[in-house]
C-alpha positions in Angstrom: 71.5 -25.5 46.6 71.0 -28.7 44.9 68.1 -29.0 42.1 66.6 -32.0 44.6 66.9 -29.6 47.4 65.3 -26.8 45.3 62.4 -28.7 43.9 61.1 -30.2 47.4 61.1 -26.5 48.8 59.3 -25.2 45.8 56.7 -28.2 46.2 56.9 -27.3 49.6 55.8 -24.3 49.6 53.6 -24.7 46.9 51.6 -27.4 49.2 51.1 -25.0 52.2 50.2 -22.0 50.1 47.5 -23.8 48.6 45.8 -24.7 51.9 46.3 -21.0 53.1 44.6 -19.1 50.0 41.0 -18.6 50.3 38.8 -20.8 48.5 39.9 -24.5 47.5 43.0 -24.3 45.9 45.1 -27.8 44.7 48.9 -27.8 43.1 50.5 -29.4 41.4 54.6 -29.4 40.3 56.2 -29.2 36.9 60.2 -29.3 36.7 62.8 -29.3 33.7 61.9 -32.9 32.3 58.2 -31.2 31.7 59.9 -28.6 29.0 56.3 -29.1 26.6 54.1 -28.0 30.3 56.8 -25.4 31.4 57.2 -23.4 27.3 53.4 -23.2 27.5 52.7 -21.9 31.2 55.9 -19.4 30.2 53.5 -18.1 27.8 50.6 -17.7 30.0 52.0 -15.7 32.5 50.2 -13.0 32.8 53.0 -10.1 33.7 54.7 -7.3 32.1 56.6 -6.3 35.7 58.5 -8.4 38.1 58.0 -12.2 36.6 58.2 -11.1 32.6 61.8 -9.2 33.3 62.9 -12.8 35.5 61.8 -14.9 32.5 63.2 -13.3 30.5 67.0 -13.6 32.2 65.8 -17.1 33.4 63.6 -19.2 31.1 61.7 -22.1 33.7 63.4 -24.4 34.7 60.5 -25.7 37.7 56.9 -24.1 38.8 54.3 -25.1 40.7 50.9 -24.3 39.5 48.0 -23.5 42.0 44.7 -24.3 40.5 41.0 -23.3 42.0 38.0 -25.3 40.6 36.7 -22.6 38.8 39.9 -22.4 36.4 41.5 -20.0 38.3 45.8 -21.0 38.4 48.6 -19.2 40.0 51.9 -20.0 39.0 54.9 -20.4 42.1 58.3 -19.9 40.5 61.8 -19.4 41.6 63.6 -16.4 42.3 67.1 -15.0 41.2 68.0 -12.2 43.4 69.8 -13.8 46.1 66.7 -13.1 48.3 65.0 -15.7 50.1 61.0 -16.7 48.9 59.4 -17.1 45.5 58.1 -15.4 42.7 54.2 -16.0 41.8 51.9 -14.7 39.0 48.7 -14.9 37.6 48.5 -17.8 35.0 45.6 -16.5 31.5 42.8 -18.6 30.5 43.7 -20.4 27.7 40.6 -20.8 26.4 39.9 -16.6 25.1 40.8 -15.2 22.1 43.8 -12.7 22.4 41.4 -9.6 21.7 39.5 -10.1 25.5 42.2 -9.3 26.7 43.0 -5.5 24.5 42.9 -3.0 27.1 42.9 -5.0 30.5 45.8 -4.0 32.4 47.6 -7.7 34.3 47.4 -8.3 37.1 51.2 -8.6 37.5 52.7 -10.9 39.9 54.7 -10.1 43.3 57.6 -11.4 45.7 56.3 -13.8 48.1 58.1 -14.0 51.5 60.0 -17.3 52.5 57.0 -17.9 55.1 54.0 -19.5 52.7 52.0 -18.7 55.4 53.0 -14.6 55.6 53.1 -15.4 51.1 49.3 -16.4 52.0 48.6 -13.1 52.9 50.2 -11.6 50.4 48.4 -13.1 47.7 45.5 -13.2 49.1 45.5 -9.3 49.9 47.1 -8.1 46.8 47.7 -10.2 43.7 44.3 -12.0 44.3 42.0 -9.2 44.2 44.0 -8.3 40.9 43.6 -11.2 39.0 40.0 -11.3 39.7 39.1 -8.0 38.6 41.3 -9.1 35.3 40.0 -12.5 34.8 36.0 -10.5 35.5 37.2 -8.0 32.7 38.6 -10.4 30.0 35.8 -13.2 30.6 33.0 -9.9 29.6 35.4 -9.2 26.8 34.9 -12.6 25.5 31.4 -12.5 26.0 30.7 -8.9 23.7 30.6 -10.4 20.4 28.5 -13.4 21.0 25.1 -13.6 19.5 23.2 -15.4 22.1 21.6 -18.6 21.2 17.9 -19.7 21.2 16.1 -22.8 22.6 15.0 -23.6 18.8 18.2 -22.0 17.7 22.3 -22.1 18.1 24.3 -19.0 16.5 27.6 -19.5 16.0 29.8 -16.6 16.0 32.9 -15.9 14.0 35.8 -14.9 16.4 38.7 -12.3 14.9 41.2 -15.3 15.0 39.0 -17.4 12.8 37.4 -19.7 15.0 33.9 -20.0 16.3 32.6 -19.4 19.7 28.5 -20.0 20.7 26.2 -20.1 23.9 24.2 -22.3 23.3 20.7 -22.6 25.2 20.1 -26.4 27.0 21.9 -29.3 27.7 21.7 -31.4 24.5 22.8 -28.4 22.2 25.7 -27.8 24.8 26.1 -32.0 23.9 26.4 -31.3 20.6 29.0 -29.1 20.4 31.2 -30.7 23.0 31.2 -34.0 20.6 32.0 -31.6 17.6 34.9 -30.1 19.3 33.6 -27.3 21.1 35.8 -26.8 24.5 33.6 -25.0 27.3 34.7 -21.8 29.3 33.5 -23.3 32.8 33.6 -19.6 33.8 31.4 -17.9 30.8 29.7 -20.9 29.4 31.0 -20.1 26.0 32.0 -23.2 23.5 34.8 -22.2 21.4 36.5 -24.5 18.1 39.7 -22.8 17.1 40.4 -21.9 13.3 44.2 -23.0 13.1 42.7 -25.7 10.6 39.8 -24.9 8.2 39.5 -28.1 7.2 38.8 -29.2 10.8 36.6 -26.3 11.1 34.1 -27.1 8.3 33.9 -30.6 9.1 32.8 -29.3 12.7 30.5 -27.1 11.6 28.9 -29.3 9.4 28.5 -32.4 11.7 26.9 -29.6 14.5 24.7 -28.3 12.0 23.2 -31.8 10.6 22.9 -33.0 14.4 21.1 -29.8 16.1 18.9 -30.3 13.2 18.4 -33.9 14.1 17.3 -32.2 17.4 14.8 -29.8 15.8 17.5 -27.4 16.4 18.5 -24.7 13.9 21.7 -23.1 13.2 22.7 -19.8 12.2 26.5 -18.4 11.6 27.4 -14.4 12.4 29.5 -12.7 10.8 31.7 -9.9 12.1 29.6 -7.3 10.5 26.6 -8.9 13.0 24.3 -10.4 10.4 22.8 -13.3 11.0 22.8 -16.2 8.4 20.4 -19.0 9.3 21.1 -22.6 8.1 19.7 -26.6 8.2 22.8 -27.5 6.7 26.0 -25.2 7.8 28.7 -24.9 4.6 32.0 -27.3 4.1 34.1 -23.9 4.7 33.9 -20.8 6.3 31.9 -18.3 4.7 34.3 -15.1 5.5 38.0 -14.9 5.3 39.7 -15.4 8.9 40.7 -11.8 10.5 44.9 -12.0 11.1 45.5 -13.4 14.0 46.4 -11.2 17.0 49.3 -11.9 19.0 49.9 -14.1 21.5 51.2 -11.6 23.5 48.6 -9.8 26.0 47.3 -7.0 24.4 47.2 -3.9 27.2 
């Protein structure tokens, strides 16, 4: 089969299967000139079965990513088994640290028939159910760590891989930390800023701090331990020493 050939029936299929899932589902399609998209949903995959062994013989060449409005994305790939059909898996937030997801079995991904309306059904009565139990599981995980915020007050938690993560209470708080960097969970509400640069991350910190209390806002900073350390005027560096990271790789 020619790649043309092969990409309009992955598309294809793609299309129709999003129209038969339940809920509102929208795709879109990725092939071998979008290597940057393709190395980074590789690494999202959330499978240690039937998708992680094909990867693994086959790195992506093409997918076609399903994608609900509450974050939700389902990745359609190719199969190599002389069968007929598609491969699909569940696709991980992005946006949790690697330690949610310690102890959550995935939701691994199955063989979809060559009809994307019997693949529909499929899905729908098997991988589906899966991946929302997972993505339920991981999203509390997030969440077990996180000092909640106050109306007068905006905690920031430390996170094992050295970033920060908050709830905060109210829509100009939630403001703030968006313009400071903060990137919103749409599913748990949490804001999390990333530690890969410390630099970044105290100059983050610090503009938060100065304009919650511009707000009458306070700010506080937990550590791991769980005490609370209140301040008008967050430091120009973390206070604690950034836990190792954990591996990218889903921990079971």
């Amino acid at each position: 089969m020619h790649h043309h050939e092969g990409s309009e029936r992955l598309a294809s299929y793609a299309d129709v299967l999003a129209g038969e899932l339940p809920g509102a589902w929208t795709h879109t399609y990725h092939h071998s000139e979008h290597k940057e998209d393709l190395a980074e949903l590789a690494g999202r995959i959330w499978d240690l079965d039937l998708v992680a062994a094909s990867l693994a013989e086959h790195p992506l060449q093409q997918a076609a990513i399903l994608t609900r409005p509450d974050g939700a994305q389902l990745a359609v790939l190719d199969r190599h088994d002389e069968r007929d059909g598609f491969l699909i898996a569940a696709v991980a937030p992005h946006d949790l640290p690697a330690e949610a997801y310690r102890g959550v079995p995935e939701p691994n991904g199955i063989a979809l028939a060559d009809d994307p309306f019997l693949g529909a059904e499929q899905v729908a009565g098997d991988l589906l159910a899966r991946y929302e139990a997972a993505l339920a599981q991981v999203r509390h995980n997030a969440m077990a760590d996180i000092q909640p915020s106050q109306p007068e007050q905006v905690v920031l938690t430390w996170q094992p891989d050295g970033g920060l993560a908050a709830a905060p209470v109210g829509e100009a708080a939630a403001a703030v930390l968006a313009a400071s960097g903060f990137v919103q969970d749409q599913q748990t509400g949490v804001y999390r800023l990333n530690g890969d640069d410390t630099t970044v991350l105290a100059r983050a910190v610090r503009k938060t701090g100065q304009q919650l209390d511009a707000l009458g806002i306070a700010t506080a900073l937990q550590h791991p331990s769980g005490r609370i350390a209140p301040t008008s005027t967050p430091p120009a560096a973390p206070l604690v020493t950034a836990a190792p990271r954990v591996s990218a790789t889903r921990a079971r």
